[in-house]
N, C-alpha and C positions, 0 to 999 in steps of 0.2 A: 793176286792182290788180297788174299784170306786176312793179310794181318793188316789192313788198312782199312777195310770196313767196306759193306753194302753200298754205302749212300757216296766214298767217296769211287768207290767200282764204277756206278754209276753216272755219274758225273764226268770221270774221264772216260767211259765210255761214248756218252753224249757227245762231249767233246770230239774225237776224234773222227766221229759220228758226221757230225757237222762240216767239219773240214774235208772231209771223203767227201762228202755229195759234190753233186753236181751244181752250179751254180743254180738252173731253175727249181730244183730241189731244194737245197740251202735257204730260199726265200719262204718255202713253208714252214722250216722250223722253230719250234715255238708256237707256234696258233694250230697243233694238234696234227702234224704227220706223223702219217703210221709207221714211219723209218725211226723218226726221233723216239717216240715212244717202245719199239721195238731193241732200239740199240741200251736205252735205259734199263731195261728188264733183262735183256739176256746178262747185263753183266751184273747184276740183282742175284738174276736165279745162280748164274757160274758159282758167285761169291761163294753159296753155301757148301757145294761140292769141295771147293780147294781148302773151306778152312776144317775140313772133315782129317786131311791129312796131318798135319800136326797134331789132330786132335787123339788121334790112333794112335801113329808112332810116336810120339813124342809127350803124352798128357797134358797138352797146353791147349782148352778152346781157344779158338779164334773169334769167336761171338755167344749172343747165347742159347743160340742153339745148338751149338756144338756143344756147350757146357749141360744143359740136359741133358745129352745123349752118354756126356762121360760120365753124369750120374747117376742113370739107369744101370751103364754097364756093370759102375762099381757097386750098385746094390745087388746085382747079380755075381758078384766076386771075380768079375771080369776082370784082371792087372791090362790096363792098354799099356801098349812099349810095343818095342820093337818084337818084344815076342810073345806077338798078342798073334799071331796067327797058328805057331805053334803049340800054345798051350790053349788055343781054342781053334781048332780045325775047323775051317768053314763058318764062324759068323761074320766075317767081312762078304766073302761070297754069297752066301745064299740071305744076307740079308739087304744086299746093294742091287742085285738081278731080279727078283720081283718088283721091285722099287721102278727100277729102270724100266721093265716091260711095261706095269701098269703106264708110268707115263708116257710110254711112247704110244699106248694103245690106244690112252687119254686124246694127246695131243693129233692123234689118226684121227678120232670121231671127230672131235671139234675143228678140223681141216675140213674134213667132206660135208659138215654141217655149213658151213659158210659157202 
């Protein structure tokens, strides 16, 4: 859902969110369960991931975070397209795989801290 936005991710997230629970579930949402809250954010956070790909292959951000990122590249003489891997070996790889690690290492501590 990269091309339809964060807030409406989230919404139909909620949404469908709501409808999956269980009926004694269902009566907390909206007065602060940590499901409702949970289902709003992960498709928050997805959003920014998926609108990364058109943003690569295609030159089109999906938001505006994608759009800074295609305008660092191009100040670096980065061309994104299709043959954005070719003519730069390895900055999708090695610049997506620290990223990833840090947060999963992120999301490790602040598990075992709670």
């Amino acid at each position: 859902m990269s091309h339809a936005g964060a807030n409406v991710a989230s919404f139909l997230s909620y949404d469908i969110g709501r409808r999956r629970a269980g009926e004694e579930e269902r009566q907390k949402w909206g007065k602060g369960s940590y499901e409702s809250i949970v289902c709003a954010e992960v498709a928050n956070n997805a959003n920014i991931g998926g609108s990364m790909l058109p943003t690569l292959t295609l030159g089109i951000p999906g938001n505006a975070a994608a759009a800074a990122i295609l305008a660092a590249l191009e100040m670096k003489n980065v061309v994104v397209g299709p043959t954005i891997q070719t003519e730069n070996p390895g900055i999708i790889f090695f610049g997506a795989v620290p990223d990833n690690r840090e947060l999963v290492l992120s999301w490790d501590l602040c598990v075992r801290a709670v």
